[in-house]
C-alpha positions in Angstrom: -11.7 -17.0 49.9 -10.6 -17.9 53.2 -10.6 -21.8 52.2 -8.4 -21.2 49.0 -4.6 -21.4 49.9 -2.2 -18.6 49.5 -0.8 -20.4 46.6 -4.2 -21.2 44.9 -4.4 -17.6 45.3 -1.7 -16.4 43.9 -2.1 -18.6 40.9 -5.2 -16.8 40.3 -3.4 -13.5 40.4 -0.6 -14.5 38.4 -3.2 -15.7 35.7 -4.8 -11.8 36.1 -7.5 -11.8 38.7 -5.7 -9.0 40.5 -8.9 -8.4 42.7 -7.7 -11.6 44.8 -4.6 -9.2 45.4 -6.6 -7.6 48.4 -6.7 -11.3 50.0 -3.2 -11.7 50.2 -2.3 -8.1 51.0 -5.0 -8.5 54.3 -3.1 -11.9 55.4 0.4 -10.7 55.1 0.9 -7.3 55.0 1.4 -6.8 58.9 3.8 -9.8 58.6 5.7 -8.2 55.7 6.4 -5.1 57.5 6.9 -6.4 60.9 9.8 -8.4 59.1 11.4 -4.7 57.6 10.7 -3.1 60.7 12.9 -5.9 62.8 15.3 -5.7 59.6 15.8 -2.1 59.0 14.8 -0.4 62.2 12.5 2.8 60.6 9.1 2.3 60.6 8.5 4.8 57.5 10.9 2.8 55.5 9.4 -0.4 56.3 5.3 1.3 55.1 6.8 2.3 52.2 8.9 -0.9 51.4 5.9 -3.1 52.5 3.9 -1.1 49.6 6.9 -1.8 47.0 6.9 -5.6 47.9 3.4 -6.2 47.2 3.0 -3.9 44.2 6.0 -6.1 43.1 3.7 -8.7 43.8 1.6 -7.2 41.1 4.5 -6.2 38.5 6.3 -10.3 38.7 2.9 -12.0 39.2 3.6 -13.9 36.2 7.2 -15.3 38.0 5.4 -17.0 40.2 5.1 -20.7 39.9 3.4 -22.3 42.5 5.9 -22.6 44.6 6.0 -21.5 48.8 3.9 -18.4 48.3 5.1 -16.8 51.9 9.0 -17.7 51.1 8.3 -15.9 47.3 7.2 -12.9 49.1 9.6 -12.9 52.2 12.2 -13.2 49.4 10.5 -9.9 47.5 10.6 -8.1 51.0 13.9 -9.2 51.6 15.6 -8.3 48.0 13.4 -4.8 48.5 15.0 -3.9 51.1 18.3 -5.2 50.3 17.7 -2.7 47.3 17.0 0.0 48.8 20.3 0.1 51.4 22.4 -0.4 48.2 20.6 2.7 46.1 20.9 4.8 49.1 24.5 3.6 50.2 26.2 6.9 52.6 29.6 6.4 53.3 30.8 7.5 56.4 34.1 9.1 57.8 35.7 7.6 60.1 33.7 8.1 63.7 37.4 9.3 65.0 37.1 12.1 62.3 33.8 12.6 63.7 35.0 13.4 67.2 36.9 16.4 66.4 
């Protein structure tokens, strides 16, 4: 497996062998949540987020068109965790209200 390219790969998951799945999670998973991390700040946000993107992965397999594999998925982790911010949205008073 470690001659086939991330987009040969993915092909073959888009086309159902989900077993190949465990390939691309190993290379990139570390990589996907280092990006969240950097982005977001909370580690337990960026495990669970990392999970989302790549059982997204699983869920839009059949999206994927052979295109950049890595800038598919960064956009995946990217729109997850854009997502998630606007889902859990708190609006906050003023920080002068706050003072007092």
């Amino acid at each position: 497996m470690e001659a086939l390219s991330d987009e040969m790969i993915m092909q073959k998951v888009s086309e159902g062998n989900l077993d190949l799945l465990r390939v691309l999670f190993d290379r990139h998973h570390k990589h996907v949540y280092n990006f969240l991390f950097k982005m977001s700040g909370d580690r337990m946000l960026s495990e669970d987020l990392t999970q989302d993107v790549f059982y997204k992965l699983i869920k839009y397999r059949s999206s994927y068109k052979m295109g950049g594999f890595k800038s598919w998925l960064f956009t995946i982790a990217r729109n997850s965790l854009k997502t998630h911010f606007t889902r859990h949205h708190k609006t906050f008073e003023d920080i002068e209200v706050l003072a007092y």
